[in-house]
C-alpha positions, -999 to 999 in steps of 0.1 A, spaced: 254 -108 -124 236 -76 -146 227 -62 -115 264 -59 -104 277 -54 -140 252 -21 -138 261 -10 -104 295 -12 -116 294 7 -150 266 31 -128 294 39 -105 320 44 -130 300 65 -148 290 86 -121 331 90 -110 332 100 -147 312 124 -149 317 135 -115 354 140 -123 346 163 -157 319 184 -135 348 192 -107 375 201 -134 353 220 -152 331 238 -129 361 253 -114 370 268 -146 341 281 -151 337 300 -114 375 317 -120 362 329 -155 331 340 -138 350 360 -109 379 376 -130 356 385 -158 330 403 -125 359 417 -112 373 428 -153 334 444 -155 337 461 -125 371 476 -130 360 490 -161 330 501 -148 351 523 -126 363 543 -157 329 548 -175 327 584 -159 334 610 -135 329 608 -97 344 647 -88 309 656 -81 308 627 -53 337 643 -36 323 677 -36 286 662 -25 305 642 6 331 666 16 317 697 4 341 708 -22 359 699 -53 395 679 -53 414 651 -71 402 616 -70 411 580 -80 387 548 -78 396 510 -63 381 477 -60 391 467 -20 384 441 -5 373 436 25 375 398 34 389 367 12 355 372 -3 340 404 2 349 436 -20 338 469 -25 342 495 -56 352 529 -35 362 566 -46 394 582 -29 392 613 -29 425 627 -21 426 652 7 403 621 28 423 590 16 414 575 52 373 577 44 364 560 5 333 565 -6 315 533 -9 300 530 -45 285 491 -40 294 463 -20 301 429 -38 310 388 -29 332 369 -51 311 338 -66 307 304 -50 335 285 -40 365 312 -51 383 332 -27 411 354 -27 442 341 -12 468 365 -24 486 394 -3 473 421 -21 441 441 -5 427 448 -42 431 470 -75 436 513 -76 426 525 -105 455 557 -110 480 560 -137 502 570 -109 501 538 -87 520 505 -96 502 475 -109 482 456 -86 477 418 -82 456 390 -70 455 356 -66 419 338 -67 414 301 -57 385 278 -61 386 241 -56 424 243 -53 427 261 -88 442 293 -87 441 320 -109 464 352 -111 446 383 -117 462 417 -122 465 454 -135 488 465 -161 481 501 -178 446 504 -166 437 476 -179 432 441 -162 445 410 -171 449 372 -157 471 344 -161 464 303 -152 499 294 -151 528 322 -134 524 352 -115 536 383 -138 573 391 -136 558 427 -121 564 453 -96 531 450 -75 514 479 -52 502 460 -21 468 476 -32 444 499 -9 448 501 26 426 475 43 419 449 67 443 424 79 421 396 69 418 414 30 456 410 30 456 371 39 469 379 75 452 380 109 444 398 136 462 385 167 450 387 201 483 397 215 466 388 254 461 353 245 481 346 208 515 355 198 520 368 161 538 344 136 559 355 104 557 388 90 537 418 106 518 441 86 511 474 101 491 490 69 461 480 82 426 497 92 413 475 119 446 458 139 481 474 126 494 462 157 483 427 159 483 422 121 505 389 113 505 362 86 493 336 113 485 334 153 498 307 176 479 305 210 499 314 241 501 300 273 479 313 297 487 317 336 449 307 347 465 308 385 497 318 405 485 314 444 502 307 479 492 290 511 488 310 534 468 330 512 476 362 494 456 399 496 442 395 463 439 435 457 475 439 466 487 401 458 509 400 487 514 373 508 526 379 547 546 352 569 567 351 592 604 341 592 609 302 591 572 297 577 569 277 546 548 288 516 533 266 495 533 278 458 506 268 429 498 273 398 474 263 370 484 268 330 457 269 304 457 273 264 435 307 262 412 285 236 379 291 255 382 328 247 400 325 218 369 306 199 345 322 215 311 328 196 331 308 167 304 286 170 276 306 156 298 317 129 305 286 120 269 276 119 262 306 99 285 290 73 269 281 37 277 251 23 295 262 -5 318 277 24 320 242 44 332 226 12 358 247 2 374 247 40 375 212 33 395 212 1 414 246 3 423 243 46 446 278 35 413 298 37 402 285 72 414 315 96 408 290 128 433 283 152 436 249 165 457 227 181 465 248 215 496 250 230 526 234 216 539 209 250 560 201 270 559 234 287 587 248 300 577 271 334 600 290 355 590 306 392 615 328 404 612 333 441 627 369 443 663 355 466 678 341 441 661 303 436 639 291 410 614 271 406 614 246 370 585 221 358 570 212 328 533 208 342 504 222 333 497 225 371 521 219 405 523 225 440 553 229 459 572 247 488 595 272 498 612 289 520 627 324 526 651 335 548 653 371 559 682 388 576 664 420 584 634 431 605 613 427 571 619 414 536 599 420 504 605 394 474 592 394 442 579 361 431 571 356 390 561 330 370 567 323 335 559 301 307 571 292 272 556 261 255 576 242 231 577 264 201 591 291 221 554 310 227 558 329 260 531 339 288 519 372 291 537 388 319 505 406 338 495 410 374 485 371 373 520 366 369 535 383 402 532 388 436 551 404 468 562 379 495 564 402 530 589 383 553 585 396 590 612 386 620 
């Protein structure tokens, strides 16, 4: 009976103490971050960087200094100077502490009298703290975002922003595009939803596969298949190294903050709704990931070219990518 009395108040004390080391060890890595990125904003101010311009572009001009980051966890402290706004000058390269990340819009803090505030969010075991600029000086807040007119900060990379980068080929951009980007301004959107992918659109007989035209004669039936996939094999690939890459510190806070994991799961969204439009006028519907079926033309002349597509939306609304894979020419002879 002690030994289970023990265990018990063991436990309990553990779950205790546990519970007070959780609460307060997050406190304690958002103090640590904003007062590392307070130091380094200030640091930025502690003298003159002209001579840097004129050492890396060979003469003399304005200049202004930023902290930009470059990930949800990687920043660096950069000069501007302004006739080269496109090419900082990297001053040091930096990593927010364990277990915080940065899961605001805003790409970081310039420091000019001329430019708005600036403002970040930082986030460590589901704690967030508000971090931002106000008259060259930086501040943060635990409990509201400051009632401020924000600068989106410097230009960046999607991912410093909190978006991502689609592959437009395989994913199909969700929400809000952001095209002041460095690395994707095209592709650049809050999230990525994997499109269906037309893996094969064939015929029996068989098509010229340079030219993908099929030839039959009048009164022949053609047999039509295809084959939908998800795109995930190329979508994650080499994900896997990455991921074993990961520290732990990463692993846990993908586990209680999922906002931060940039993954794309779940595949296509069925049913699927697929349309094959022969070229004369009839269609083809299914829902299938794969079919097989049969047609037949009928051509009034001495030859007749159709145009046979395929198309697929899955059940979000995400369409195929209309490429070569998704047409052919059917050459009708009499």
């Amino acid at each position: 009976m002690r030994i289970l009395k023990f265990f018990f108040f063991s436990l309990f004390g553990l779950g205790i103490f546990g519970s007070i080391a959780f609460f307060l060890g997050r406190e304690v890595l958002l103090v640590w971050a904003s007062t590392v990125l307070r130091v380094d904003y200030e640091f930025l101010s502690k003298k003159s960087y002209g001579e840097e311009c004129v050492r890396q572009f060979s003469y003399g001009q304005d200049y202004s200094t930023q902290i930009r980051f470059t990930s949800n966890k990687n920043y660096n402290l950069e000069i501007v100077c302004a006739d080269f706004i496109s090419s900082p000058i990297i001053l040091s390269t930096k990593k927010l502490p364990p277990l915080v990340y940065k899961t605001s819009f805003g790409s970081g803090f310039i420091r000019d009298d001329e430019e708005l505030p600036n403002f970040v969010e930082l986030t460590s075991l589901l704690r967030k703290l508000f971090v931002y600029t106000e008259g060259n000086k930086m501040h943060s807040s635990y409990f509201v975002k400051p009632d401020l007119d924000y600068n989106n900060g410097p230009v960046s990379t999607c991912q410093a922003h909190n978006y991502q980068c689609c592959s437009l080929d395989l994913q199909s951009g969700l929400g809000e595009q952001f095209t002041e980007v460095n690395d994707c301004p095209k592709s650049c959107y809050q999230s990525c939803l994997l499109r269906p992918v037309i893996l094969s659109f064939n015929t029996r007989p068989s098509m010229d596969d340079a030219t993908r035209t099929v030839e039959i004669n009048a009164g022949e039936v053609i047999t039509f298949s295809y084959v939908i996939g998800n795109g995930k094999k190329d979508v994650f690939q080499g994900q896997l190294s990455t991921a074993m890459k990961e520290s732990f510190f990463e692993k846990v806070q993908t586990i209680l903050n999922k906002e931060n994991d940039g993954s794309i799961g779940g595949g296509i969204a069925l049913p699927l709704d697929v349309v094959i439009d022969f070229g004369d006028g009839n269609q083809f519907k299914g829902e299938n990931a794969q079919e097989t079926f049969d047609h037949n033309y009928v051509c009034q002349n001495k030859t007749c070219y159709f145009q046979a597509t395929i198309s697929v939306a899955d059940a979000r609304g995400v369409l195929s990518v209309d490429n070569e894979l998704a047409n052919m020419v059917i050459k009708v002879n009499n």
